[in-house]
C-alpha positions, -999 to +999 in steps of 0.1 A: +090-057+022+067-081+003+052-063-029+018-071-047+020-092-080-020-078-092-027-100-127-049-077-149-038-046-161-068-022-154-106-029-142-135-009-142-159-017-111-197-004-104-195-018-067-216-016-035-215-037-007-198-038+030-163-031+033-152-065+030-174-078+006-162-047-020-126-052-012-130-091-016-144-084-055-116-060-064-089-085-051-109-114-070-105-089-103-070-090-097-062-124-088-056-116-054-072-122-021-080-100+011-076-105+046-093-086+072-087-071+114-112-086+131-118-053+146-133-040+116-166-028+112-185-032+082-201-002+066-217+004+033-190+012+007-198+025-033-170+020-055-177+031-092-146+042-112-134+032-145-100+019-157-079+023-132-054-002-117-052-020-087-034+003-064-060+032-075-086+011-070-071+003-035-069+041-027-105+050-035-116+024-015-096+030+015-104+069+014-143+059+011-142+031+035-119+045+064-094+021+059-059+009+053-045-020+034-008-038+033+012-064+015+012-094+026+025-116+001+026-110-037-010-121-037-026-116-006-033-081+016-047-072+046-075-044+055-074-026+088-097+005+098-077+037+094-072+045+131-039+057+145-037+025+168-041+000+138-017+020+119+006+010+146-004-022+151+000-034+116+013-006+093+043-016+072+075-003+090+110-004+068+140-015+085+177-011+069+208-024+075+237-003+069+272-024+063+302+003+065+325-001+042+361+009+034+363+033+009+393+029-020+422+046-007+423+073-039+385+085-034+388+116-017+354+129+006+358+167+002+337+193+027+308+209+011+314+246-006+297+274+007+273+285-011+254+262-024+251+263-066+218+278-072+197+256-092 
Protein backbone atom coordinates (compact mmCIF):
# COMPACT_ATOMS: atom_id res chain seq x y z
CA UNK A 1 0.00 0.00 0.00
CA UNK A 2 1.81 3.11 -1.18
CA UNK A 3 2.26 5.69 1.86
CA UNK A 4 2.71 9.55 1.53
CA UNK A 5 6.32 10.95 1.99
CA UNK A 6 4.73 14.95 2.97
CA UNK A 7 8.19 17.31 3.20
CA UNK A 8 7.39 20.08 5.83
CA UNK A 9 6.55 19.28 9.20
CA UNK A 10 3.45 21.46 9.89
CA UNK A 11 1.72 24.41 7.86
CA UNK A 12 -0.70 26.86 8.77
CA UNK A 13 -3.18 27.76 5.77
CA UNK A 14 -5.93 30.77 5.40
CA UNK A 15 -7.38 29.16 2.15
CA UNK A 16 -10.50 29.64 -0.13
CA UNK A 17 -10.96 28.53 -3.33
CA UNK A 18 -12.74 25.41 -5.31
CA UNK A 19 -12.02 22.12 -4.24
CA UNK A 20 -9.27 21.52 -6.34
CA UNK A 21 -7.65 24.66 -6.36
CA UNK A 22 -7.47 24.39 -2.23
CA UNK A 23 -6.33 20.82 -2.29
CA UNK A 24 -3.69 21.70 -5.05
CA UNK A 25 -2.05 24.62 -2.48
CA UNK A 26 -1.95 22.22 0.51
CA UNK A 27 -0.14 19.53 -1.61
CA UNK A 28 2.22 22.32 -3.09
CA UNK A 29 2.96 23.15 0.92
CA UNK A 30 3.97 19.79 1.21
CA UNK A 31 5.81 18.92 -1.73
CA UNK A 32 3.28 16.86 -3.09
CA UNK A 33 0.83 17.00 -5.90
CA UNK A 34 -2.99 16.13 -6.31
CA UNK A 35 -4.88 14.29 -8.71
CA UNK A 36 -8.50 14.56 -9.28
CA UNK A 37 -11.96 12.13 -10.55
CA UNK A 38 -13.07 13.76 -13.27
CA UNK A 39 -16.41 13.36 -11.80
CA UNK A 40 -15.82 15.85 -9.30
CA UNK A 41 -17.64 18.93 -8.93
CA UNK A 42 -16.04 22.00 -7.76
CA UNK A 43 -17.54 23.85 -4.86
CA UNK A 44 -16.40 26.64 -2.73
CA UNK A 45 -14.11 25.26 0.09
CA UNK A 46 -12.55 27.53 3.27
CA UNK A 47 -9.68 26.04 4.84
CA UNK A 48 -8.16 28.17 7.81
CA UNK A 49 -6.37 26.12 10.52
CA UNK A 50 -3.07 26.58 12.08
CA UNK A 51 -0.16 24.18 12.54
CA UNK A 52 -1.32 21.13 11.72
CA UNK A 53 0.27 18.43 9.55
CA UNK A 54 -0.55 17.14 6.30
CA UNK A 55 -2.91 14.30 7.12
CA UNK A 56 -5.00 16.96 9.45
CA UNK A 57 -4.97 19.22 6.91
CA UNK A 58 -6.23 16.43 4.47
CA UNK A 59 -9.12 15.57 6.95
CA UNK A 60 -10.50 19.06 7.42
CA UNK A 61 -10.59 19.43 3.98
CA UNK A 62 -12.23 16.27 2.98
CA UNK A 63 -14.94 16.78 5.83
CA UNK A 64 -15.58 20.44 4.45
CA UNK A 65 -15.37 19.58 0.83
CA UNK A 66 -17.30 16.18 0.61
CA UNK A 67 -14.52 14.33 -0.30
CA UNK A 68 -12.01 11.55 -0.10
CA UNK A 69 -8.36 11.34 -0.84
CA UNK A 70 -5.73 8.20 -1.38
CA UNK A 71 -2.15 7.42 -1.79
CA UNK A 72 -0.91 7.17 -4.74
CA UNK A 73 2.66 7.27 -4.59
CA UNK A 74 4.85 8.73 -1.90
CA UNK A 75 4.17 12.12 -3.44
CA UNK A 76 1.22 12.17 -5.34
CA UNK A 77 -2.79 11.48 -4.19
CA UNK A 78 -5.94 11.43 -5.61
CA UNK A 79 -9.34 13.32 -4.61
CA UNK A 80 -12.68 11.60 -5.25
CA UNK A 81 -16.17 13.02 -4.03
CA UNK A 82 -17.19 11.16 -0.85
CA UNK A 83 -20.03 9.00 -2.42
CA UNK A 84 -20.47 5.40 -1.67
CA UNK A 85 -19.89 4.41 -5.40
CA UNK A 86 -16.44 6.36 -5.55
CA UNK A 87 -15.51 4.83 -2.35
CA UNK A 88 -15.80 1.66 -4.25
CA UNK A 89 -14.50 2.67 -7.24
CA UNK A 90 -11.25 3.90 -5.94
CA UNK A 91 -10.96 3.45 -2.06
CA UNK A 92 -7.83 1.71 -0.92
CA UNK A 93 -8.64 -1.98 -0.40
CA UNK A 94 -5.77 -4.18 1.71
CA UNK A 95 -5.07 -7.54 0.47
CA UNK A 96 -2.86 -10.24 2.54
CA UNK A 97 -1.28 -13.14 1.85
CA UNK A 98 -1.09 -15.66 4.49
CA UNK A 99 1.99 -18.35 3.95
CA UNK A 100 1.25 -21.45 6.59
CA UNK A 101 3.95 -22.44 8.16
CA UNK A 102 5.11 -25.45 10.24
CA UNK A 103 5.36 -24.70 13.66
CA UNK A 104 8.67 -26.17 15.71
CA UNK A 105 7.86 -29.48 16.93
CA UNK A 106 8.34 -28.41 20.90
CA UNK A 107 5.73 -25.33 20.73
CA UNK A 108 2.76 -26.57 22.11
CA UNK A 109 -0.98 -24.63 20.94
CA UNK A 110 -2.97 -25.18 24.18
CA UNK A 111 -7.07 -24.51 24.18
CA UNK A 112 -8.15 -21.41 25.71
CA UNK A 113 -9.14 -21.52 29.69
CA UNK A 114 -12.38 -20.77 30.67
CA UNK A 115 -12.89 -17.96 32.12
CA UNK A 116 -11.23 -15.42 30.73
CA UNK A 117 -8.62 -13.41 33.29
CA UNK A 118 -10.50 -10.28 34.07
CA UNK A 119 -8.44 -7.35 33.14
Amino acid sequence: MPRLQPKGGRQSFTLQGDTRTVYEQVALAFGLKAAFDPDLVARPVKLQVDDVDLFTALSLLGTESGTFWRPVNPTLFFVASDTPEKRREYGLQAEQTLTPTAAPSRCAIHPPRWPWPAE
